[in-house]
N, C-alpha and C positions, 0 to 999 in steps of 0.2 A: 629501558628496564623499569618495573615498577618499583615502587617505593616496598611493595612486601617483598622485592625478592629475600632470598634466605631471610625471612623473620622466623624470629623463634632461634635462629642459629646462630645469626651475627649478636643476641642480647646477650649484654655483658661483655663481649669481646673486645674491653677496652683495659681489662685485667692486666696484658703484657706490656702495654705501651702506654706512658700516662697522659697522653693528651691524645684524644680520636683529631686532632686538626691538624693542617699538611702546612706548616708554618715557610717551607720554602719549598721552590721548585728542586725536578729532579737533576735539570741543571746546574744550579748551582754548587752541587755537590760535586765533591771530587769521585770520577770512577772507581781509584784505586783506593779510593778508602777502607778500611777493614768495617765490614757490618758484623760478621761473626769468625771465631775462633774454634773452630773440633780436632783438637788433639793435635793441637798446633800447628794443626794444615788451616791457610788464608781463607776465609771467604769475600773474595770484593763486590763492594756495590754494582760494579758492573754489570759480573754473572745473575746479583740477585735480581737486579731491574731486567734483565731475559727470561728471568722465571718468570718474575712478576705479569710482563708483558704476554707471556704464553697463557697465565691463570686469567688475562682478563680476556683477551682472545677465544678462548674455553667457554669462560660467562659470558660471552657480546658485548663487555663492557668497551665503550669506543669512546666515551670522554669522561670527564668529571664530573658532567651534570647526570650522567647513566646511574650515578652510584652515591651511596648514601654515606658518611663518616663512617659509621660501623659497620658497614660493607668491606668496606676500603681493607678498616683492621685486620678483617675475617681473609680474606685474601691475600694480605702481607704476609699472617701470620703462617696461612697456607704453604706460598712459595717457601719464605723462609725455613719451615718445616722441611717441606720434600729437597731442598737444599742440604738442609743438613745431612737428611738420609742417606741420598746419594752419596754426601762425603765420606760418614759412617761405611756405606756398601763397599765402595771403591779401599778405601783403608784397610776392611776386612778381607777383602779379595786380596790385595796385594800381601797381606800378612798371608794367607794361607797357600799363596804359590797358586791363584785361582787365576788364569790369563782365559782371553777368547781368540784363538788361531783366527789367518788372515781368511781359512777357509771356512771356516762358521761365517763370520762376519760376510765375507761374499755370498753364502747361501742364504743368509737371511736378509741381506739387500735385494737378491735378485726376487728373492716371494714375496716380499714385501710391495715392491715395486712392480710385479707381475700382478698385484692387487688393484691398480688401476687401469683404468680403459685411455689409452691414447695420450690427448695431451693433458688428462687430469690429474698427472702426477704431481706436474710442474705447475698447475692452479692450485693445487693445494698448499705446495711448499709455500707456493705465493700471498694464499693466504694468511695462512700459521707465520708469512716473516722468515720464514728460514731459509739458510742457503743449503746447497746439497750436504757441505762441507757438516754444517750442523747438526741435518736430518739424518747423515751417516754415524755422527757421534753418537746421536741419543739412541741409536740401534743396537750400536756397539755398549752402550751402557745398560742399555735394557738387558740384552741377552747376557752381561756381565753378572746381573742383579739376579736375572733367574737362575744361572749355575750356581752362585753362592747360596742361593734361597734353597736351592734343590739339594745340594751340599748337606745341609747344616740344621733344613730345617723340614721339607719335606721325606726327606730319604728315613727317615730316623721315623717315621710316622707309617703305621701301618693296623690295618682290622682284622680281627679274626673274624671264624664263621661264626659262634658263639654271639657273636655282638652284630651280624647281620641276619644273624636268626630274632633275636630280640628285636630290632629294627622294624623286620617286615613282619611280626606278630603285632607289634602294637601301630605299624600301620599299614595294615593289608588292604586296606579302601583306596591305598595310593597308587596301588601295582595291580594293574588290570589291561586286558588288549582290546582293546575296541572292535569292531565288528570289521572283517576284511571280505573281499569279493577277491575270484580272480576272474577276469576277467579277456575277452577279445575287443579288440577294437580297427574302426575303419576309419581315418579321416583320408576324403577328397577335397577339392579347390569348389566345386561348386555344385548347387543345388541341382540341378540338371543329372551329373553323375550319381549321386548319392540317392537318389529316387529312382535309377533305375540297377541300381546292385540293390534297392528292399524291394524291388518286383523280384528281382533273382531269388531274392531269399524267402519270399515270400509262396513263389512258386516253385519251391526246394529242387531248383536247376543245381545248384554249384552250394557246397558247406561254406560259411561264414568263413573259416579259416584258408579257404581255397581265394574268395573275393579279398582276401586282404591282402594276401598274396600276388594279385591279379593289378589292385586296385587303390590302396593304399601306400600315401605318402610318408606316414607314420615311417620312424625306422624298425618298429617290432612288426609292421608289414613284411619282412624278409620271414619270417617264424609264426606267420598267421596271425598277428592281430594279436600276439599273448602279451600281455603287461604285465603278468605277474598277478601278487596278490597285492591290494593294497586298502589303505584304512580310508575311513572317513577324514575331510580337512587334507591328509597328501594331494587331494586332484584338482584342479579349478572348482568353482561351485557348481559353476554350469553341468561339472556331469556329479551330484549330488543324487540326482534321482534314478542312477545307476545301483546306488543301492536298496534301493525299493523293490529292483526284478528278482525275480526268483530265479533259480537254477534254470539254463537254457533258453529263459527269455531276451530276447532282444528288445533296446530302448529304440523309442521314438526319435527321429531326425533331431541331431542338437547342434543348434549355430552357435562356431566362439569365432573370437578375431580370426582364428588358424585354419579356419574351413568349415567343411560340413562333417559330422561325425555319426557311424553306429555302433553299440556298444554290445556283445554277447557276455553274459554269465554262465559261466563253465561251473563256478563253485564259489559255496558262501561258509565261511567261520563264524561263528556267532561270537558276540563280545564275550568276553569270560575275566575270571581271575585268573593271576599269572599264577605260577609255581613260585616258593622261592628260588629252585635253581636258575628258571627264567630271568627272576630280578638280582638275583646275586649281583651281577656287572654294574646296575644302575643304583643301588644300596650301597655296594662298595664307596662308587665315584661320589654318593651323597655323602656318607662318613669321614670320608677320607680329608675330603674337601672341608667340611667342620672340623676335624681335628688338624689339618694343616694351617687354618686361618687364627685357630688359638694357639697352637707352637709359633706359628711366625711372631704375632704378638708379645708374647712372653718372652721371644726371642730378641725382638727389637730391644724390650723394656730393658732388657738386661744391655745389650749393646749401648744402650743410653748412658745407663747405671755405670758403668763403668770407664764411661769416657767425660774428658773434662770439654765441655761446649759453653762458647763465651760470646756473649750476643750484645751489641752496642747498639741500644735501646732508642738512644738521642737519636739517631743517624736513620733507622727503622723508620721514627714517628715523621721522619721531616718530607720522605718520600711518595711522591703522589701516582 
């Protein structure tokens, strides 16, 4: 790791704890020793050296020489943080009658888990250090965290149209649709075939949508080659110069990894500006998401504010 990592972020970060040096091992220390106190629920050094150990896992930090004294800070002070939160989240949950059924929690293990290919579940875990046992908890915590958030702090948050009209007046540069084609298409296995379906079409034996039919492996070959409409950036680059043809024209032989490909244009949209009705959906999700992120906040602050958090500073500074 370099010496600039986080600079500029870790300066100063020696404000909570009065010495940046790790004056004993993390051994030494007793497990159950208390590091902090929220609301008179335990925090042990144990749970904090699992945070700690995941935050450096996160940054690649893999020894002591990775990391600079005020690095260290910035990262204690980090775990320690999102420690507390969680204790805060879990407290407020339980105060408000907030639980996650075994069925939730199974349905988001199993997408979760459907998220990796084969045996890279279990290299993952393996990475990260964790046993299933754990990687189940922080699931069950998470989805714990976002009921309570949704609860208390996004549900209560909402836009009118008024303030998504002012939105998209003062930024209508942002909402525009790019230039769409729709288009046919043919891909074969090899050059051989694909040279002699552009005799066909060249010598208007059989419609483009009939050879794809005929001829393509493509799965919109079952529907002649239709793809739809689509924008520039959605398709590989290789077929970029598809939207160069005009209406009716067919591209030139194009090789990708997948075969040999021909491309017709049935119909082009010109780029334009949207409607606000168009951006309504995308306007909304931009405001929404802004005033969720400052309700949460305020929301936190206050949760803070009113709870007593007790942090054994000695014990913090000695931890490497």
């Amino acid at each position: 790791m370099s010496n600039k990592w986080l600079a500029g972020i870790v300066a100063g970060l020696c404000l909570s704890i009065v010495s940046c040096s790790d004056k004993s091992s993390n051994d030494e220390l007793d497990g159950n020793l208390v590091i902090a106190v929220v609301n008179s629920e335990r925090v042990l050094l144990d749970e904090f050296k699992k945070e700690l150990k995941l935050n450096k896992i996160k940054f690649r930090v893999q020894g002591s020489g990775d990391i600079s004294p005020e690095e260290l800070v910035w990262l204690k002070n980090r775990a320690l943080e999102q420690m507390i939160q969680k204790v805060l989240y879990k407290q407020e949950a339980k105060k408000n009658g907030i639980e996650i059924t075994q069925e939730e929690l199974d349905e988001a293990l199993l997408k979760a888990e459907m998220g990796y290919a084969e045996d890279s579940f279990e290299k993952q875990l393996e990475f990260e250090r964790l046993s299933r046992k754990e990687w189940e908890s922080g699931i069950e915590n998470n989805l714990l965290i976002n009921k309570l958030i949704n609860n208390f702090v996004n549900s209560k948050v909402s836009v009118n149209d008024d303030e998504m009209l002012r939105y998209f007046e003062s930024n209508e540069a942002k909402f525009h649709k790019k230039e769409q084609v729709k288009a046919l298409h043919i891909m074969v296995e090899t050059e051989e075939e694909i040279r002699q379906i552009q005799k066909e079409l060249q010598s208007k034996q059989k419609a483009f949508s009939d050879l794809a039919r005929e001829y393509s492996l493509g799965p919109e070959g079952d529907h002649g080659g239709d793809l739809g409409y689509f924008e520039s950036g959605q398709m590989p680059e290789e077929f970029d110069n598809v939207f160069k043809l005009e209406i009716n024209g067919v591209s030139d032989i194009i090789r990708t990894p997948y075969g040999f490909h021909l491309f017709k244009v049935v119909d082009k949209i010109e780029d334009r500006k949207m409607t606000f009705d168009e951006s309504k959906k995308q306007i909304e999700q931009v405001l929404l998401q802004e005033l969720q992120d400052k309700a949460f906040q305020k929301w936190l602050v206050e949760l803070k504010e009113k709870s007593v958090i007790e942090i054994n500073y000695g014990f913090l500074e000695k931890i490497s």
